[in-house]
N, C-alpha and C positions, 0 to 999 in steps of 0.2 A: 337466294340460293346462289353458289358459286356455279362459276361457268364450268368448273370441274367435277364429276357428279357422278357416285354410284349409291349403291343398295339399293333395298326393295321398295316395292310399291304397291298399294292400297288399292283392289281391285274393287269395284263398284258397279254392281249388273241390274239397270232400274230401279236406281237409288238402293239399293240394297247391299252395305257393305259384307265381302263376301271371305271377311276373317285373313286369318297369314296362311303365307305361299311357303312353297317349298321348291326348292332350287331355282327359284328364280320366274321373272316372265317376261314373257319375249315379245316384242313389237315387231314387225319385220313389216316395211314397206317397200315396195319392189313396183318398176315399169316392163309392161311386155314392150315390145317393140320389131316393126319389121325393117328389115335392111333394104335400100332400092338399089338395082344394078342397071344397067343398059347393056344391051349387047355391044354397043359399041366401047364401052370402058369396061367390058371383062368383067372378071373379079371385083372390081375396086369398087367400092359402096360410094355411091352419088350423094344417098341420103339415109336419113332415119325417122322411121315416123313412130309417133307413140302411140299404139294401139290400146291400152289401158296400164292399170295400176292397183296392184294388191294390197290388200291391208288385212293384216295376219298378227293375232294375240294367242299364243300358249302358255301353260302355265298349270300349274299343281296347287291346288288348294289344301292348306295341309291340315281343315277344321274338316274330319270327315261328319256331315251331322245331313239327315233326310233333306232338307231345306235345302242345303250348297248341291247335292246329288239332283235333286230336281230341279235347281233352277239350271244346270250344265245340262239337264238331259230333256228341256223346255218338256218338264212334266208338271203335276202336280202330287203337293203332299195330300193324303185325305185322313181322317181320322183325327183323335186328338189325346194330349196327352200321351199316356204309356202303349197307347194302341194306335199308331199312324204307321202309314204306307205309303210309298210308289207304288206304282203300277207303269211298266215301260209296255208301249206296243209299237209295231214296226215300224211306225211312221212314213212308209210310203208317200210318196207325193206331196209330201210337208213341204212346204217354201220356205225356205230359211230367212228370206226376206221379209215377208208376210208376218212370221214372227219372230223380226230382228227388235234387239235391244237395246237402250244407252249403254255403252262400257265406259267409264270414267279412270283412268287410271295414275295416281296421284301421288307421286314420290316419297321416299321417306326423307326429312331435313333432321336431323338433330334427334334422332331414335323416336319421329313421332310424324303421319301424313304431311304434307306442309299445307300452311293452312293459305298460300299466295294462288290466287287465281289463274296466274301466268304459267303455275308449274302442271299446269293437269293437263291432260292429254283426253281428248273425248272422242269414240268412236261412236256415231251417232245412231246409225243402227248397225249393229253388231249381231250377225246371225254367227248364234251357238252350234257347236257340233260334238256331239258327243267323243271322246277320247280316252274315257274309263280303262283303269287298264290297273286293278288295286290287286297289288301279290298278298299270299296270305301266308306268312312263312314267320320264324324265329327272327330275322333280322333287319327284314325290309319297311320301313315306315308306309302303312297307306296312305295315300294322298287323291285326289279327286283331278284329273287330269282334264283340260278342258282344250277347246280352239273358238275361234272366235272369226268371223271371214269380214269383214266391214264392205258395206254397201253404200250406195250415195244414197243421199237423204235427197228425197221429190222435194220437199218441204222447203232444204235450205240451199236452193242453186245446184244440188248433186254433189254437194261435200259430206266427202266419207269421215275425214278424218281433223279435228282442232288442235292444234299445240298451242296453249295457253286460255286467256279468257275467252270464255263461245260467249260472254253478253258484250266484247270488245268491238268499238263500229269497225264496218268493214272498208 
């Protein structure tokens, strides 16, 4: 893949490819951070500590089908065939952690995923959050709107997030 690089990408939630996006999906990694002062240098920041680091996927799934709705709203489909359902309930007290997910998200090269291990991006548990927000009008395309909050993996040192191969030694 060139070092110079856009279009979309191949969303993947627990091995589950989760069809085409619509207007795009967004990665957003971001450091909190606090400033240190002394009284004796005023204003002027001495230092900066990094108190943590966000890792944030949104994005419109634009296959609206039971399956994609359930697995953004960590529900289940029940029934089968032409008679299936969701069932959403408040979810109070749900850990988002608890049931966090793989998100894999994996460029498009050449009008098709790319099939190089270096190009995927893996959110390793990725707690979902609902963001549903489908107009029902003349003009407007439904699409299935999601978020994704990434958490560190106990499992792998506390890494939230891989750009490129996760079986690459460390």
């Amino acid at each position: 893949m060139s070092d110079y690089q856009l279009g979309p990408c191949k969303v993947e939630i627990d091995g589950a490819d989760m069809g085409k996006t619509e207007g795009g999906v967004t990665l957003t990694i971001n450091d909190s951070s606090v400033v240190l002062h002394t009284d004796q240098d005023g204003e002027t920041p001495v230092d900066e500590v990094i108190t943590g680091k966000t890792v944030t996927v949104t994005g419109a799934l634009s296959e609206v089908t039971l399956e994609h709705i359930a697995t953004v709203l960590n529900a289940s489909v029940t029934g089968a065939g032409a008679s299936k359902k969701i069932e959403i309930t408040p979810g109070v007290g749900t850990s988002l952690l608890s049931n966090s997910v793989q998100m894999i998200l994996t460029p498009y090269v050449d009008g098709s995923p790319s099939s190089a291990a270096n190009d995927k991006i893996t959110i390793h548990k990725a707690g979902l959050k609902a963001a549903i927000d489908m107009a029902y009008n003349r003009s407007d395309q439904r699409v299935v709107n999601f978020e994704a909050v990434g958490y560190p993996d106990s499992s792998q040192s506390d890494v939230i997030i891989t750009f490129g191969d996760t079986a690459a030694a460390s």
